[in-house]
C-alpha positions, -999 to 999 in steps of 0.1 A, spaced: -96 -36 -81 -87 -53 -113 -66 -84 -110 -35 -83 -134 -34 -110 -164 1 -118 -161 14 -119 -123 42 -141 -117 65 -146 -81 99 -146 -98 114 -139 -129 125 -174 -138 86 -180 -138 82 -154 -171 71 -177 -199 69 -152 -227 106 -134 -238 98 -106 -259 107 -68 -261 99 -53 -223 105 -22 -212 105 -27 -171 104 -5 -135 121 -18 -107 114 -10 -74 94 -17 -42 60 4 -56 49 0 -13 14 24 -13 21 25 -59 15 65 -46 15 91 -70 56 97 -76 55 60 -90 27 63 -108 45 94 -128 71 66 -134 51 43 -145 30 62 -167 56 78 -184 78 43 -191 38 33 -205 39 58 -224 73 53 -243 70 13 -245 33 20 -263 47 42 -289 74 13 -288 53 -16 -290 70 -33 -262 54 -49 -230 55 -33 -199 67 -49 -164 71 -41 -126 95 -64 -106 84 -52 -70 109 -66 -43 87 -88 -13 93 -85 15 103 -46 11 143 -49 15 148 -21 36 129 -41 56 155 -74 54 188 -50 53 177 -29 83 162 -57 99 129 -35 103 103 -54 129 75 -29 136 48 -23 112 63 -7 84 43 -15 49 12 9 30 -2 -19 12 -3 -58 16 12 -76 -14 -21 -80 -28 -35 -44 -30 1 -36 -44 -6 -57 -73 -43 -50 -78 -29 -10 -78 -6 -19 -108 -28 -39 -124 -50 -10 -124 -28 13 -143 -26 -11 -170 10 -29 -165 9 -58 -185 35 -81 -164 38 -77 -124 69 -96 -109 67 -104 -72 104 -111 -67 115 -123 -33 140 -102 -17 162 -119 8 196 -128 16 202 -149 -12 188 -116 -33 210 -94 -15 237 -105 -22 235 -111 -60 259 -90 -81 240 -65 -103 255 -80 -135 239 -115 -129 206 -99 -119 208 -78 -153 215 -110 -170 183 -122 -155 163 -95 -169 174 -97 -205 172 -138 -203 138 -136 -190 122 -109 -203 144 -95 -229 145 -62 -213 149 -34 -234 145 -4 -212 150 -3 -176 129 27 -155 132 39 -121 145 67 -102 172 70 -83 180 35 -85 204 5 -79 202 -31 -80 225 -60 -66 248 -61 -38 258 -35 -17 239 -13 -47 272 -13 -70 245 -16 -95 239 18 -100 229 42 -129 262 46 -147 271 10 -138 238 -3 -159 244 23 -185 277 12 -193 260 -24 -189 235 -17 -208 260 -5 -239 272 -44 -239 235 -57 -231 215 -44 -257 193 -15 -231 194 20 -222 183 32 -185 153 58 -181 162 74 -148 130 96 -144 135 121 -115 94 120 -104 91 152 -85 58 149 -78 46 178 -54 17 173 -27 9 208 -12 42 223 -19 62 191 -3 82 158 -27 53 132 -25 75 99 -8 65 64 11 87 82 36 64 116 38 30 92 37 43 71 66 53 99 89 20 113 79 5 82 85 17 84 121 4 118 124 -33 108 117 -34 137 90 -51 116 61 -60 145 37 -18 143 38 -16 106 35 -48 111 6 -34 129 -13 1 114 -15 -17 86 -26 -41 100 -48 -65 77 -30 -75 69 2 -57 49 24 -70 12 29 -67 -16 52 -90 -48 52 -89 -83 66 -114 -107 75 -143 -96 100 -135 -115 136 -151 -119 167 -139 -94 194 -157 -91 230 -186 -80 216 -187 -50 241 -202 -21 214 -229 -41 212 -238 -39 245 -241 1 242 -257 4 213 -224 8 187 -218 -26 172 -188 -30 157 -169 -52 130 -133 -65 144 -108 -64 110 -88 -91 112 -56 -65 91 -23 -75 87 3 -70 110 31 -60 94 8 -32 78 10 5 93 -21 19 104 -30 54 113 -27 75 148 -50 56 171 -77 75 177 -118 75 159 -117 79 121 -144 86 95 -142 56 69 -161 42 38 -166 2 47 -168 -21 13 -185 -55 16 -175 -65 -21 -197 -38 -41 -215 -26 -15 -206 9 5 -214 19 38 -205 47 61 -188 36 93 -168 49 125 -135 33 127 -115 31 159 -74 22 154 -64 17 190 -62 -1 223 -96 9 239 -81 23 268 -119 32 290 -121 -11 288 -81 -18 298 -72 -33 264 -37 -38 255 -38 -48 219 -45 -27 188 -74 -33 170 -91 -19 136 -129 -18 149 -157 -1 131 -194 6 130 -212 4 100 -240 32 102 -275 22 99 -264 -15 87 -271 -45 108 -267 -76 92 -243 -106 106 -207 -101 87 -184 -124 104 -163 -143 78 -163 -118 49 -138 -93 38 -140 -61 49 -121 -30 30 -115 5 47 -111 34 34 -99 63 59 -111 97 47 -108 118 81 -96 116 114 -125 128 136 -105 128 171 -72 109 186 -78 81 210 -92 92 248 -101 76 278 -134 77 296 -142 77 331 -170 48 321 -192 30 295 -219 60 298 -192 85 292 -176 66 260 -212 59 247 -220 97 248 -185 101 228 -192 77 203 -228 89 197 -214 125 189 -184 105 169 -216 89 147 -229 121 141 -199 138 130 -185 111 108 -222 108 91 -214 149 84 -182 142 73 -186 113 52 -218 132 35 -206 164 28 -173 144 13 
């Protein structure tokens, strides 16, 4: 993904004032209702000739307001940014959001954006900003009168098979296991990566070696069960057999994100590892013993190879 040329963690850190036209928001998964957003405020500030900028709240506040503890995010902070970056934004803002944040009033955060980036236009969709969200559309309008800006509220009703595309609709999906729902939400597939780890080494032993992902936490994976996946190693693609779960046949307690790279055998530990779910091929079971589960994973192999091929 490409890596922005501007990226800054606050606005206070914006060296360059100049006329910006700028989207506010959390952008978790950058899915394809935001990217109608963003598009369109591209759009006007290029026939404009103004720069454009994403202040994307970190953590997510729903997640400081409603004190959210379980896995909750679609994209670590980094793929968020890399997926902007992407669509051509020329300034990303990773603004902290916490207490402090919350409780600014939405006239002093305005301030901030015209100080720092001498905001001209401010995008989004049904929107507000400061405390307790007094900031909201007609509040920045009539703001905006005094402040030099006009609002762009752009009601993105992007459809996905007949239904509002929403992080809300991709994480219930997401839950689900139904990635062809969560895909094309997205308008890509969904990823998770870390480093690869050492687990207990067990596939191995049955002929299904497997990569441990290191992911992040705080990221929500799919259903548990065996997935058909694309594996990147920086340029390089490989099919592979993902499993999101707890390996119940071998008592394990802990999720994990573990997945077999077909017809690749090369030591990994240490590097990256990026994957892409495309399918899920069944939900999590448990076997009555190793010879069972190896027979399972065996006819797993073969249909994620079908999958993955004919995809």
């Amino acid at each position: 993904m490409t890596e922005p040329a501007n990226r800054v963690d606050q606005l206070s850190e914006v060296t360059e004032r100049r006329p910006t036209f700028v989207a506010v928001g959390s952008f978790d998964g950058v899915h394809l209702g935001h990217r109608a957003v963003l598009q369109k405020m591209m759009t006007a500030a290029g026939q404009a000739g103004a720069r454009t900028a994403v202040l994307t709240f970190f953590p997510h506040p729903k997640r400081v307001i409603q004190q959210i503890t379980e896995p909750y995010y679609l994209s670590t902070l980094e793929q968020r940014v890399a997926l902007l970056a992407s669509l051509g934004i020329d300034l990303i803002i990773t603004h902290p959001f916490n207490n402090q944040v919350r409780q600014t009033r939405a006239a002093v955060f305005v301030d901030d954006l015209c100080r720092y980036l001498d905001m001209r236009q401010l995008w989004g969709g049904n929107f507000a900003l400061g405390y307790k969200r007094e900031g909201d559309i007609p509040f920045l309008r009539r703001l905006g009168e005094e402040k030099g800006y006009t609002v762009e509220q752009v009601e993105a009703m992007v459809m996905w098979q007949d239904e509002r595309v929403s992080s809300s609709r991709i994480r219930r999906s997401l839950l689900e296991g139904d990635m062809a729902e969560v895909n094309g939400c997205l308008g890509r597939p969904y990823c998770v990566s870390g480093a690869v780890v050492e687990g207990k080494k067990l596939g191995r032993t049955i002929g299904f070696p497997t990569a441990n992902v290191d992911f992040w936490p705080e990221q929500l994976l799919p259903a548990n069960g065996v997935y058909a996946t694309y594996a990147w190693l920086d340029n390089e693609r490989h099919l592979a057999a993902t499993n999101v779960g707890v390996r119940p046949t071998v008592n394990g307690h802990a999720v994990t994100v573990e997945a077999h790279l077909l017809d690749f055998d090369a030591d990994i530990y240490g590097r990256t590892l990026r994957l892409e779910f495309i399918d899920r091929v069944r939900p999590e079971m448990k076997f009555a013993g190793l010879d069972a589960l190896k027979a399972q994973i065996a006819a797993d192999v073969d249909q994620v190879r079908q999958l993955l091929n004919r995809n």
